[in-house]
py3Dmol code that shows the C-alpha trace and the ligand (Angstrom):
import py3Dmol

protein = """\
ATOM      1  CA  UNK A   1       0.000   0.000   0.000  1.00  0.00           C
ATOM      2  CA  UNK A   2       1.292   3.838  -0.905  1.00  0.00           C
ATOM      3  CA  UNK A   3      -0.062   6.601   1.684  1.00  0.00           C
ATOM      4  CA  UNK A   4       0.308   9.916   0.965  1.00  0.00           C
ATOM      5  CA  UNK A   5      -1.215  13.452   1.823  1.00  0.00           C
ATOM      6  CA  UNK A   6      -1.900  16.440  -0.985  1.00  0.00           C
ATOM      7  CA  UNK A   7      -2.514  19.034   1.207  1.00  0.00           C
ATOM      8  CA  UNK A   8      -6.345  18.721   1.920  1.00  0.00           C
ATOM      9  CA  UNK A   9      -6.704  15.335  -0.268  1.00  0.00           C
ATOM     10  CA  UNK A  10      -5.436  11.725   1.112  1.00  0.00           C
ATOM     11  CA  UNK A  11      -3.927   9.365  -1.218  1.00  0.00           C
ATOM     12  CA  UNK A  12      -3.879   5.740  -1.098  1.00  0.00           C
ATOM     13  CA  UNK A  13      -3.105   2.763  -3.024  1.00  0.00           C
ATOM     14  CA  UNK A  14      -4.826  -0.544  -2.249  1.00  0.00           C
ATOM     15  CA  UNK A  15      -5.150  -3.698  -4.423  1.00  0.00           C
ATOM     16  CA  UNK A  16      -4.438  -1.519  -7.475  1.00  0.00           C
ATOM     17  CA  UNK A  17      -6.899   1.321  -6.686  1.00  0.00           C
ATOM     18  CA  UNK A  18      -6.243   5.057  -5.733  1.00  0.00           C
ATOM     19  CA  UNK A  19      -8.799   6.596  -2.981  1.00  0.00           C
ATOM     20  CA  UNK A  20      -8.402  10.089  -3.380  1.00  0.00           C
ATOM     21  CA  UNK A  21     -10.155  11.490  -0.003  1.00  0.00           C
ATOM     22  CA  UNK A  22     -10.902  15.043   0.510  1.00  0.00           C
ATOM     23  CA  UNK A  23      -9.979  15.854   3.630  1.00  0.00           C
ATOM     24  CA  UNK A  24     -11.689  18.803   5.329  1.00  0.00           C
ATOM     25  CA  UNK A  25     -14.384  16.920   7.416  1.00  0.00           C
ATOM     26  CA  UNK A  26     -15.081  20.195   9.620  1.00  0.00           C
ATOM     27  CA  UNK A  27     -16.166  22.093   6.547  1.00  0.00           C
ATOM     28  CA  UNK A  28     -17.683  19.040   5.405  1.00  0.00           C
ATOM     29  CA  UNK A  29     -15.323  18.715   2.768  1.00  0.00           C
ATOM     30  CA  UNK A  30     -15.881  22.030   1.042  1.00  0.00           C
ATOM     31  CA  UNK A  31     -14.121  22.491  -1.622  1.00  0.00           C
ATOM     32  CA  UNK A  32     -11.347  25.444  -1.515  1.00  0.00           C
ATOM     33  CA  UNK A  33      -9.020  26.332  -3.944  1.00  0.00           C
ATOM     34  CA  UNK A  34      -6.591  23.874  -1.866  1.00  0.00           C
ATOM     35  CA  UNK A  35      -8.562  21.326  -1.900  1.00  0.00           C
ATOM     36  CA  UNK A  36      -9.720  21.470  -5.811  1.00  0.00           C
ATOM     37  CA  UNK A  37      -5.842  21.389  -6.412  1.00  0.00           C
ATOM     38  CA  UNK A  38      -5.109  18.802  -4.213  1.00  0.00           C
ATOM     39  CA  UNK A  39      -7.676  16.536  -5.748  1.00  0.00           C
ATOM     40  CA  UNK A  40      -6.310  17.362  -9.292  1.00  0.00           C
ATOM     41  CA  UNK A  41      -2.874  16.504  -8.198  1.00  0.00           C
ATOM     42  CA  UNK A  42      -3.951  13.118  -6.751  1.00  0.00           C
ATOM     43  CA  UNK A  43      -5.878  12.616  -9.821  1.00  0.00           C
ATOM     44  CA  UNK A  44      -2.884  12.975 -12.239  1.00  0.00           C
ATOM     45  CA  UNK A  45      -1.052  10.973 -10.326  1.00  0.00           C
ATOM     46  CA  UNK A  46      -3.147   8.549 -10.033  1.00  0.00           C
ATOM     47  CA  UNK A  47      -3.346   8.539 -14.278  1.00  0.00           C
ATOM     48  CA  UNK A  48       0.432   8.564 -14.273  1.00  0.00           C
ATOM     49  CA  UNK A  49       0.943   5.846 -11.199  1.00  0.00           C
ATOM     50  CA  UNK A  50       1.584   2.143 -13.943  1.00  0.00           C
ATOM     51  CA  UNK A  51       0.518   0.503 -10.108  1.00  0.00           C
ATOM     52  CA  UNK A  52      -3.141   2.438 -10.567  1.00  0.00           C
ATOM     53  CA  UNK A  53      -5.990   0.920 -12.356  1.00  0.00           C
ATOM     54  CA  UNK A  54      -8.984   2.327 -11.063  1.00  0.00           C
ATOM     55  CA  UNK A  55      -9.535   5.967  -9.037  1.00  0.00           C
ATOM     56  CA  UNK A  56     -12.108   6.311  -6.359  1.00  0.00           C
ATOM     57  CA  UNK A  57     -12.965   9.696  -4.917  1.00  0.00           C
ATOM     58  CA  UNK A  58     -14.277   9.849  -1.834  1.00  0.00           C
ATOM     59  CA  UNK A  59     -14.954  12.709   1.511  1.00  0.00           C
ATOM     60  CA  UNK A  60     -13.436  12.135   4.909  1.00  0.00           C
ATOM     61  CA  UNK A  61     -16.088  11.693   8.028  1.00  0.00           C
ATOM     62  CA  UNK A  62     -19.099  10.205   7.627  1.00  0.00           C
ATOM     63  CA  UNK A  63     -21.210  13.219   7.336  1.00  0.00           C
ATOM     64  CA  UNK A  64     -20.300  14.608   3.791  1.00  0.00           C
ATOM     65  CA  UNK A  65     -18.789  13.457   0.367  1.00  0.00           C
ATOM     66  CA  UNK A  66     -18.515  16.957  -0.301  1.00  0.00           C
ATOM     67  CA  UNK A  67     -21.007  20.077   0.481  1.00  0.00           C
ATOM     68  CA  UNK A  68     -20.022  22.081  -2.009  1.00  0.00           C
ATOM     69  CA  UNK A  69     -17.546  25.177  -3.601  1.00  0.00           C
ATOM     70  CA  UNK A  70     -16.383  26.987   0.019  1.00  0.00           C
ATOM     71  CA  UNK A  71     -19.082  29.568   0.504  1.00  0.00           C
ATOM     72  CA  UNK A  72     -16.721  31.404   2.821  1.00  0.00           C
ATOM     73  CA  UNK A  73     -14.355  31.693   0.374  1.00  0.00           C
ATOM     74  CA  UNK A  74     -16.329  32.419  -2.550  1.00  0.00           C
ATOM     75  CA  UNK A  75     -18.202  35.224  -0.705  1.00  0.00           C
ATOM     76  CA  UNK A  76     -15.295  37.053  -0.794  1.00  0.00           C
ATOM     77  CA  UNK A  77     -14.987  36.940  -4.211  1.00  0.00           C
ATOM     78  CA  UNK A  78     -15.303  39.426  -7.537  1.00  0.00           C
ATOM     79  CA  UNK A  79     -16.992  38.859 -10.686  1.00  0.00           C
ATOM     80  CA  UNK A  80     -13.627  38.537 -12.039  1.00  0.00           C
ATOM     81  CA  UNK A  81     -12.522  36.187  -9.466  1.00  0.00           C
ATOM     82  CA  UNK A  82     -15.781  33.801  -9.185  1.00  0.00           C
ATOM     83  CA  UNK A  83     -15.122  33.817 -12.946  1.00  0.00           C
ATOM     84  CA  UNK A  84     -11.579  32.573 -13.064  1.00  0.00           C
ATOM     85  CA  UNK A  85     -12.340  30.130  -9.880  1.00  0.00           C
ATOM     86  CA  UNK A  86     -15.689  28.680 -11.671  1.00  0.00           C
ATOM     87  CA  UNK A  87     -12.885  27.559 -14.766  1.00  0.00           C
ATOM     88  CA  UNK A  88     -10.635  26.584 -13.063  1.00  0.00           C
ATOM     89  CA  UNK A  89     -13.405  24.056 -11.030  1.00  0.00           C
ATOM     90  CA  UNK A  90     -14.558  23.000 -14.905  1.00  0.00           C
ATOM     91  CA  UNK A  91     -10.833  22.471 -15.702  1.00  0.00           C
ATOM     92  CA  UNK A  92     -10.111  20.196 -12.382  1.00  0.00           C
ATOM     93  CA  UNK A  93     -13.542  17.922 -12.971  1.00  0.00           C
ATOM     94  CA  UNK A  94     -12.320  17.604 -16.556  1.00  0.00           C
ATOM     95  CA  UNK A  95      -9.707  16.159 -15.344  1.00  0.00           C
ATOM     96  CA  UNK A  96     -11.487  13.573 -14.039  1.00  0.00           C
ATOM     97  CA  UNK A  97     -13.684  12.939 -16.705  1.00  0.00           C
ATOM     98  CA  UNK A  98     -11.579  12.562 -18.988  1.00  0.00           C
ATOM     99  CA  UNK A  99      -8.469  10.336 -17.255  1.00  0.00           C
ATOM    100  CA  UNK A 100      -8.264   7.105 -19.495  1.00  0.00           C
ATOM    101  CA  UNK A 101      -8.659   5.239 -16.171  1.00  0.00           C
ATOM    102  CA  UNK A 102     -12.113   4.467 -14.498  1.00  0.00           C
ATOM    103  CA  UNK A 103     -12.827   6.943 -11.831  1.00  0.00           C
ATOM    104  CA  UNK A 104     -15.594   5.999  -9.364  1.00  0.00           C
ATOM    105  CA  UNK A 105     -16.888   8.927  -6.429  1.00  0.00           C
ATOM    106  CA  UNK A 106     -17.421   6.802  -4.022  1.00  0.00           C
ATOM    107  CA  UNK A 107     -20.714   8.810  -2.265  1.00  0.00           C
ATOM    108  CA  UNK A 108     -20.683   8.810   1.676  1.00  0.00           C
ATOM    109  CA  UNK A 109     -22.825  11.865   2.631  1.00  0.00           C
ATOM    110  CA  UNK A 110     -23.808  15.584   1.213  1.00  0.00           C
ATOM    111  CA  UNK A 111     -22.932  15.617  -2.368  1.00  0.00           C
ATOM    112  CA  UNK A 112     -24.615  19.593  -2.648  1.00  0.00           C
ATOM    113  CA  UNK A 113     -23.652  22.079  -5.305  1.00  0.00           C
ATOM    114  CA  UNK A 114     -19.863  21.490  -6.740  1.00  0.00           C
ATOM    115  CA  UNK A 115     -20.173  18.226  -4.456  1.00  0.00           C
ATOM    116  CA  UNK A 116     -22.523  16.949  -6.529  1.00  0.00           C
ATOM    117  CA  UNK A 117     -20.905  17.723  -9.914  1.00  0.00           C
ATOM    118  CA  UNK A 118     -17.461  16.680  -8.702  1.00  0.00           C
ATOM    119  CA  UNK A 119     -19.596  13.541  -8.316  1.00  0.00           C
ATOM    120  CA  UNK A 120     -21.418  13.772 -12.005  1.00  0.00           C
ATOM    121  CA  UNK A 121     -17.825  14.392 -13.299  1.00  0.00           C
ATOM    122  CA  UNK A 122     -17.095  11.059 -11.973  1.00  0.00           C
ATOM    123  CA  UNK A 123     -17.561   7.798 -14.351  1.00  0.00           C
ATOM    124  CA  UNK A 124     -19.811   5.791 -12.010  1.00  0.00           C
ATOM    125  CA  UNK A 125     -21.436   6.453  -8.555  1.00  0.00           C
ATOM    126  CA  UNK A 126     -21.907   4.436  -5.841  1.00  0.00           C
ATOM    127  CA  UNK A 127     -23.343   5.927  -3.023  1.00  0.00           C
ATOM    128  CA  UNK A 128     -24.388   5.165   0.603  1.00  0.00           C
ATOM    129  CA  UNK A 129     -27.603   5.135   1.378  1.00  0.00           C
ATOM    130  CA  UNK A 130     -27.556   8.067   3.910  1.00  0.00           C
ATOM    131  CA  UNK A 131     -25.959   9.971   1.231  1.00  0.00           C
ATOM    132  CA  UNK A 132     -27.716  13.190  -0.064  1.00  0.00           C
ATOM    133  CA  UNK A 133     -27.701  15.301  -3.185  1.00  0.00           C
ATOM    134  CA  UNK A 134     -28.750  18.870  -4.439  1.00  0.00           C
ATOM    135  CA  UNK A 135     -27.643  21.838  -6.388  1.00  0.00           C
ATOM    136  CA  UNK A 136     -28.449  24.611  -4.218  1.00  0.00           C
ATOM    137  CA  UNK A 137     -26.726  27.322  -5.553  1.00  0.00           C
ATOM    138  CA  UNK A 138     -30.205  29.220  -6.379  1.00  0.00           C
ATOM    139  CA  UNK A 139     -30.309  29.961  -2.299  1.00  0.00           C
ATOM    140  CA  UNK A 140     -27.412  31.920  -2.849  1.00  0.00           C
ATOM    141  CA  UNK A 141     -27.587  33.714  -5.406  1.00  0.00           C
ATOM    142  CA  UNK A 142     -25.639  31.550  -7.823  1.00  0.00           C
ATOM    143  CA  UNK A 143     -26.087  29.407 -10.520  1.00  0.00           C
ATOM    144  CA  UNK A 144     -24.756  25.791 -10.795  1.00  0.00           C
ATOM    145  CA  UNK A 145     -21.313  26.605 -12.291  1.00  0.00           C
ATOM    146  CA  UNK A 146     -19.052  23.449 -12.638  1.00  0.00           C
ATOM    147  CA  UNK A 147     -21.445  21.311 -14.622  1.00  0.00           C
ATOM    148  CA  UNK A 148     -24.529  21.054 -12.815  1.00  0.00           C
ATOM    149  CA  UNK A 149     -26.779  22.719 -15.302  1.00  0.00           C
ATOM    150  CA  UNK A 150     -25.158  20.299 -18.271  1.00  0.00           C
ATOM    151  CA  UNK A 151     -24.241  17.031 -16.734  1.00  0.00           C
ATOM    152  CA  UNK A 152     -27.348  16.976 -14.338  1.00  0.00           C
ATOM    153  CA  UNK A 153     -29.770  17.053 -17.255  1.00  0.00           C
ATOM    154  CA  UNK A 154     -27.545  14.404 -19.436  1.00  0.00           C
ATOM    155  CA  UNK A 155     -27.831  12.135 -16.363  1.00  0.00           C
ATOM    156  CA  UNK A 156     -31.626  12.288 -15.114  1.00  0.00           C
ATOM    157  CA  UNK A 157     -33.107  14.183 -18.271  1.00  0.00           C
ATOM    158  CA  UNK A 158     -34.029  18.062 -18.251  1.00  0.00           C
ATOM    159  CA  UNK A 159     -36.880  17.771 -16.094  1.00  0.00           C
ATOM    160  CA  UNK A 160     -35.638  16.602 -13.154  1.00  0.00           C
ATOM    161  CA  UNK A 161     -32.351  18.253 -13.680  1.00  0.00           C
ATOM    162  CA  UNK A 162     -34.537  21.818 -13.942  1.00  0.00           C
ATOM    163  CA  UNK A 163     -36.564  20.740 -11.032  1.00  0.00           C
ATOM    164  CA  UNK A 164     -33.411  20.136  -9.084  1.00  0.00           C
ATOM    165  CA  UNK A 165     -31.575  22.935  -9.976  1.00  0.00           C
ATOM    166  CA  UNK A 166     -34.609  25.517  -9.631  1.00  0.00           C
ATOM    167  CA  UNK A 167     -35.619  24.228  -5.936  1.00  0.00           C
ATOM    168  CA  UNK A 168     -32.677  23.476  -4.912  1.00  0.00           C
ATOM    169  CA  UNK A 169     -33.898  20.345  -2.899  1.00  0.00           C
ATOM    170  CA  UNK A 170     -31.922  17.822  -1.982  1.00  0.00           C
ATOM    171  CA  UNK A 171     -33.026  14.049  -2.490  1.00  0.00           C
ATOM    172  CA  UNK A 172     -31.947  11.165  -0.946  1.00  0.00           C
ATOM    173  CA  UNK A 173     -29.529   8.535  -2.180  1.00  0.00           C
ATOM    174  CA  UNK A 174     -32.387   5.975  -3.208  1.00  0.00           C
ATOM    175  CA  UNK A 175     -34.375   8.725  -5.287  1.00  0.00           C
ATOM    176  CA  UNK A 176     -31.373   9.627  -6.596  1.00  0.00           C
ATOM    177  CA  UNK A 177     -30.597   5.641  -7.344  1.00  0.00           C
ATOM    178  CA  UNK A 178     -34.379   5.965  -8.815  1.00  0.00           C
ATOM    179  CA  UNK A 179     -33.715   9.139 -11.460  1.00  0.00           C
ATOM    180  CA  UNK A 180     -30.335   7.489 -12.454  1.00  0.00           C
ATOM    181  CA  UNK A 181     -28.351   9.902 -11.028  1.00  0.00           C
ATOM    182  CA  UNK A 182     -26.293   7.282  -8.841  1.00  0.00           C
ATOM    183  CA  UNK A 183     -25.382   3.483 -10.289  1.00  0.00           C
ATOM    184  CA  UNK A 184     -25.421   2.052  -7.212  1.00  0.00           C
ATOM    185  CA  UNK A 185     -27.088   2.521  -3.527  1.00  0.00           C
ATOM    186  CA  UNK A 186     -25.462   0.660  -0.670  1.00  0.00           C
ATOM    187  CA  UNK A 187     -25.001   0.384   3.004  1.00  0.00           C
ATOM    188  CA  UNK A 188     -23.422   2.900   4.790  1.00  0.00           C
ATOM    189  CA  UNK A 189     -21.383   1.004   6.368  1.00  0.00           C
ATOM    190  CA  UNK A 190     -20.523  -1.435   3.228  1.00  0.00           C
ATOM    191  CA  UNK A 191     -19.593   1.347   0.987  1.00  0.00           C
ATOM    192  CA  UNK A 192     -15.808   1.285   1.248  1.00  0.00           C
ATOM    193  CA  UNK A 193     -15.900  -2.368   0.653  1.00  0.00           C
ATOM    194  CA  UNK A 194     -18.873  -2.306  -2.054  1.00  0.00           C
ATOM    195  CA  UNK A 195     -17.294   0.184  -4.122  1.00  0.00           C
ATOM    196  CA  UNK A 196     -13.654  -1.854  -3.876  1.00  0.00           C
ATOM    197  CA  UNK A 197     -15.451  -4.742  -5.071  1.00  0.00           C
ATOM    198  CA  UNK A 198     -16.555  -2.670  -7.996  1.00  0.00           C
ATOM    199  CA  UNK A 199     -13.393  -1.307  -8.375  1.00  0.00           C
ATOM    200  CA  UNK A 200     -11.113  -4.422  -8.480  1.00  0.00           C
ATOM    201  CA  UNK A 201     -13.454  -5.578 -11.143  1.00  0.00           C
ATOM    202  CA  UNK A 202     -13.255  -2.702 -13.260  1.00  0.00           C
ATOM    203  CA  UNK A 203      -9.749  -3.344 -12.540  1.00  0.00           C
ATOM    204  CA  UNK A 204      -8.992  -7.206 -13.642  1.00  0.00           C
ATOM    205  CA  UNK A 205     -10.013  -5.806 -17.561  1.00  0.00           C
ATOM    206  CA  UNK A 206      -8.055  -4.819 -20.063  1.00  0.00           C
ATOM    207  CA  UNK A 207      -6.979  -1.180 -19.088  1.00  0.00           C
ATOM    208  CA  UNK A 208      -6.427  -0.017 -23.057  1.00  0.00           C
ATOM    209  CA  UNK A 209      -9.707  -1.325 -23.507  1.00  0.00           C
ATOM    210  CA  UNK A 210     -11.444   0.764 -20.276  1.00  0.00           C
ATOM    211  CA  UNK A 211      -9.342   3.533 -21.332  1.00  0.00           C
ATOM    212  CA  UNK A 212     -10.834   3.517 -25.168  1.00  0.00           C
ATOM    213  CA  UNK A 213     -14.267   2.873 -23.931  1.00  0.00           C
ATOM    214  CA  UNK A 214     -14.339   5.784 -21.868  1.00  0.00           C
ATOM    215  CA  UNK A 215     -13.523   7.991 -24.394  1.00  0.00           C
ATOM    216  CA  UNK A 216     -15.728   6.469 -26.923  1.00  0.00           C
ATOM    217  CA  UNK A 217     -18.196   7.389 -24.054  1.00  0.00           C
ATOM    218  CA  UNK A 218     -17.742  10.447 -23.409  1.00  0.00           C
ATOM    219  CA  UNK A 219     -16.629  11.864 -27.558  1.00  0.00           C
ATOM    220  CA  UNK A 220     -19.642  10.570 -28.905  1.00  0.00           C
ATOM    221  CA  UNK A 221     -21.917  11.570 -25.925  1.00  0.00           C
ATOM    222  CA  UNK A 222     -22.558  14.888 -27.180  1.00  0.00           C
ATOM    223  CA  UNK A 223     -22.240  14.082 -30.543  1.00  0.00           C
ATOM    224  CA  UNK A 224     -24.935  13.016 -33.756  1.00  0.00           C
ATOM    225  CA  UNK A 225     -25.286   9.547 -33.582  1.00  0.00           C
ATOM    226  CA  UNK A 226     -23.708   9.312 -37.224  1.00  0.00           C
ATOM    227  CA  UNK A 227     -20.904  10.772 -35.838  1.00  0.00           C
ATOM    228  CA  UNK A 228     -20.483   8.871 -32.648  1.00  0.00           C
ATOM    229  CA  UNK A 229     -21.054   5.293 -34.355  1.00  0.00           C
ATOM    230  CA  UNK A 230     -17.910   6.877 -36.814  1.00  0.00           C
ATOM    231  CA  UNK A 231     -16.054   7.302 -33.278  1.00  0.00           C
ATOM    232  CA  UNK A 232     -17.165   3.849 -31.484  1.00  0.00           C
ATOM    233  CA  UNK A 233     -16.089   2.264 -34.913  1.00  0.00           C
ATOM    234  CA  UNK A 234     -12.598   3.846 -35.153  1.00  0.00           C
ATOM    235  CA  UNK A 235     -11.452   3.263 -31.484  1.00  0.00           C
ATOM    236  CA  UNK A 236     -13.058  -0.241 -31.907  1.00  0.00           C
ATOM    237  CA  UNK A 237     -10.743  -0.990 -34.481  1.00  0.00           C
ATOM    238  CA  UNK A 238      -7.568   0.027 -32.797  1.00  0.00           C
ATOM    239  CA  UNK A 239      -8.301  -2.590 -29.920  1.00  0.00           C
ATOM    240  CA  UNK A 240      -7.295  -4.858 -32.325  1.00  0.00           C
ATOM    241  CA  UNK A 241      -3.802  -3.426 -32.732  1.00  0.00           C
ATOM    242  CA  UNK A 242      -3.342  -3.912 -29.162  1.00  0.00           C
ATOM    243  CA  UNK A 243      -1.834  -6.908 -26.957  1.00  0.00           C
ATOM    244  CA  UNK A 244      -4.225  -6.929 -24.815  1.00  0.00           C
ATOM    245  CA  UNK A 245      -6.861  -7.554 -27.549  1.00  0.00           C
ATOM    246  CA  UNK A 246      -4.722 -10.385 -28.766  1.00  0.00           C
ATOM    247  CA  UNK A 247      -4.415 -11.632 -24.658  1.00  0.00           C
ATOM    248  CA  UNK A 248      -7.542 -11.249 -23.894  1.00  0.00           C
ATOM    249  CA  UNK A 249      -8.972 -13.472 -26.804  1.00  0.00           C
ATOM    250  CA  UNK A 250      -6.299 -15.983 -26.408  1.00  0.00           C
ATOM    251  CA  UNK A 251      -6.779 -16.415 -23.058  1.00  0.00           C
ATOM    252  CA  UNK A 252     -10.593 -16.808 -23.771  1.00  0.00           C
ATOM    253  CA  UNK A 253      -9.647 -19.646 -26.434  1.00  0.00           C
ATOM    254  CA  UNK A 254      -7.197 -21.485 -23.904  1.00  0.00           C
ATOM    255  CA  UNK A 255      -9.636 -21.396 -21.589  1.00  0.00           C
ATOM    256  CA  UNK A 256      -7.566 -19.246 -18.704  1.00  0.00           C
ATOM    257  CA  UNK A 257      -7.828 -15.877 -17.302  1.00  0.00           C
ATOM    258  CA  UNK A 258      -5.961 -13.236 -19.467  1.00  0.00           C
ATOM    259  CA  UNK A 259      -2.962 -11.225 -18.122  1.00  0.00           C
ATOM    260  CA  UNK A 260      -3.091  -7.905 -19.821  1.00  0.00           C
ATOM    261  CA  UNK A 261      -0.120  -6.457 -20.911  1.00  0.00           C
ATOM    262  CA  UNK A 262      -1.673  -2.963 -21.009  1.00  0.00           C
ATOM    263  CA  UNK A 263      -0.396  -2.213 -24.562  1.00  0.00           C
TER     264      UNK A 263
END
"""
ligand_1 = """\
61
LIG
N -18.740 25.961 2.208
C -18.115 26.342 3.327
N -18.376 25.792 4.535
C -19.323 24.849 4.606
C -20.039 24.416 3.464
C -19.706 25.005 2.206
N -20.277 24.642 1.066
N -20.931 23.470 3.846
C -20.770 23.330 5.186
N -19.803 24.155 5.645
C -19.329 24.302 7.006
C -20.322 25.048 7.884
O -20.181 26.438 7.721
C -19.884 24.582 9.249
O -18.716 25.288 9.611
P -18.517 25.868 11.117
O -19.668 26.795 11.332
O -18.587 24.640 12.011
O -17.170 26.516 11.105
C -19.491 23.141 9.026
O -19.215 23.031 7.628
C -20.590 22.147 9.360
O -21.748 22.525 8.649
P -23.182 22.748 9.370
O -23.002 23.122 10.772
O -23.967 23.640 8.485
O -23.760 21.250 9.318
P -25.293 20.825 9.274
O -25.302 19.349 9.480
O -26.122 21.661 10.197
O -25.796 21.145 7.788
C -25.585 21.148 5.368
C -25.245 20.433 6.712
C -24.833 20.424 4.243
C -27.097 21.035 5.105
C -25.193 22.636 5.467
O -23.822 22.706 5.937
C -25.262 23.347 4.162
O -26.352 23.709 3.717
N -24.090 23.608 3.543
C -24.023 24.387 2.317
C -24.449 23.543 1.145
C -24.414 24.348 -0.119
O -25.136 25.349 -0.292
N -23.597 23.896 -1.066
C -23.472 24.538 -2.332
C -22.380 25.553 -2.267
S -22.353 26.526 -3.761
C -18.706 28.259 -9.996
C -18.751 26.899 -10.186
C -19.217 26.101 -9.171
C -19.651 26.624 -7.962
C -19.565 27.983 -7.774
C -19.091 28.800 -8.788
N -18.306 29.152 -11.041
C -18.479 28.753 -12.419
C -18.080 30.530 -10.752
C -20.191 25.809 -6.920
C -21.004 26.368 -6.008
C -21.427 25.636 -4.817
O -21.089 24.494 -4.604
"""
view = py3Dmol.view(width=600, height=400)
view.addModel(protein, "pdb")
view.setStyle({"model": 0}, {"cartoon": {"style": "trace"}})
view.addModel(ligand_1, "xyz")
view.setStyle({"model": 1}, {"stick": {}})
view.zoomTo()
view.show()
């Protein structure tokens, strides 16, 4: 196992998977400018680390995944500043999004505002089911600004994301399981070992294949469908330059479990 500690984030390696933990329980995990960077450094490490297969993203405590941007910090703010901190959020969750390695937020309490889009910015969530979610930004005066207006409706459909985002309600993790906005729903007290399950799973395939499915994923997402097959066709084809295509069929024909080279 590899410990480590960015700042406000925690970083450990277990069994092949990174838990990236934000690390301000007393603020409920807020996110500061700190803490964004510290979970963007953990992140690209995690990408770079040849050990890592799989990230998970979780909050310290068991009160909060994360409740949101800082308030205090933003309050202090000018339009100028809000505007370069609200990129600079979009940048860091991109991050995420698009690493070529599974990330999984790992939900164990209030995912509110930029909580819940660091979550939606995630590739699958599993959440415990005391968890909580919400874009409440319209209570002060704000608009969802890292995602939550664009994600949130690609997820659950415009509807609910509008209903969300304009009452500024927070549901709980099973109605949130119910409008697709979560994968998975768990016990509280299972959800470190539920979502490692999921993780070393994710983890046993063929990483150039997880890495080229994401991004078929996620390019032809917002994309014509004529355009996106085009996409899913071309990065379907490369697997078959790879070894781990050539493994992973093998070992299907000898009848044994593949060892992926990762190439
Ligand atoms: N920021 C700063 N501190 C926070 C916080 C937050 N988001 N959430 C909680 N805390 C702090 C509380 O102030 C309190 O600190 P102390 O008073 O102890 O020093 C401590 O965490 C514990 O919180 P509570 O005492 O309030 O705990 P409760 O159990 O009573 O209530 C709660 C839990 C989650 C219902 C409540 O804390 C709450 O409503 N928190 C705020 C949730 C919220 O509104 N989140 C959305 C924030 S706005 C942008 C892009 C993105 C964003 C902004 C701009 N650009 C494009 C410009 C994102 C915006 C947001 O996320």
């Amino acid at each position: 196992m590899e410990q480590g500690t960015l700042a406000a984030v925690e970083y450990t390696v277990q069994d092949r998977v990174a838990w990236i933990t934000v690390n301000r329980p007393k603020k409920l995990n807020a996110l500061n400018r700190e803490t964004v960077e510290a979970i963007t450094a953990a992140a690209t490490r995690a990408v770079e680390d040849p050990e890592v297969a799989v990230l998970v993203l979780t909050g310290a405590g068991e009160k909060a995944f994360v409740a949101g941007a800082d308030i205090a910090e933003m309050a202090a703010m000018d339009a100028r500043e809000g505007q370069a901190f609200g990129r600079f959020l979009v940048d860091s969750f991109d991050v995420l999004e698009r690493s070529p390695k599974p990330v999984i937020a790992a939900v164990n309490g209030f995912a509110l505002g930029g909580g819940c889009e660091l979550a939606m910015a995630c590739h699958i969530r599993i959440a415990a089911d005391n968890a909580r979610f919400g874009q409440p930004e319209v209570s002060l005066g704000l608009i969802p600004g890292a995602g939550g207006t664009q994600r949130l409706q690609r997820l659950v459909g415009r509807g609910k994301a509008m209903e969300l985002i304009l009452t500024g309600d927070m549901i709980p993790a099973a109605e949130a399981h119910r409008i697709g906005l979560v994968n998975q729903v768990v016990p509280a007290a299972e959800l470190r070992t539920r979502v490692a399950a999921v993780a070393e799973g994710i983890g046993s395939k063929s990483p150039v294949a997880l890495a080229r499915a994401i991004e078929a994923v996620m390019t032809g997402g917002d994309l014509g469908l004529d355009d996106a097959m085009r996409i899913e066709s071309s990065l379907f084809g490369l697997c078959f330059a790879t070894g781990d295509m050539k493994e992973g069929t093998a070992a299907f024909l000898e009848k044994r479990k593949p060892e992926f080279p990762g190439t």
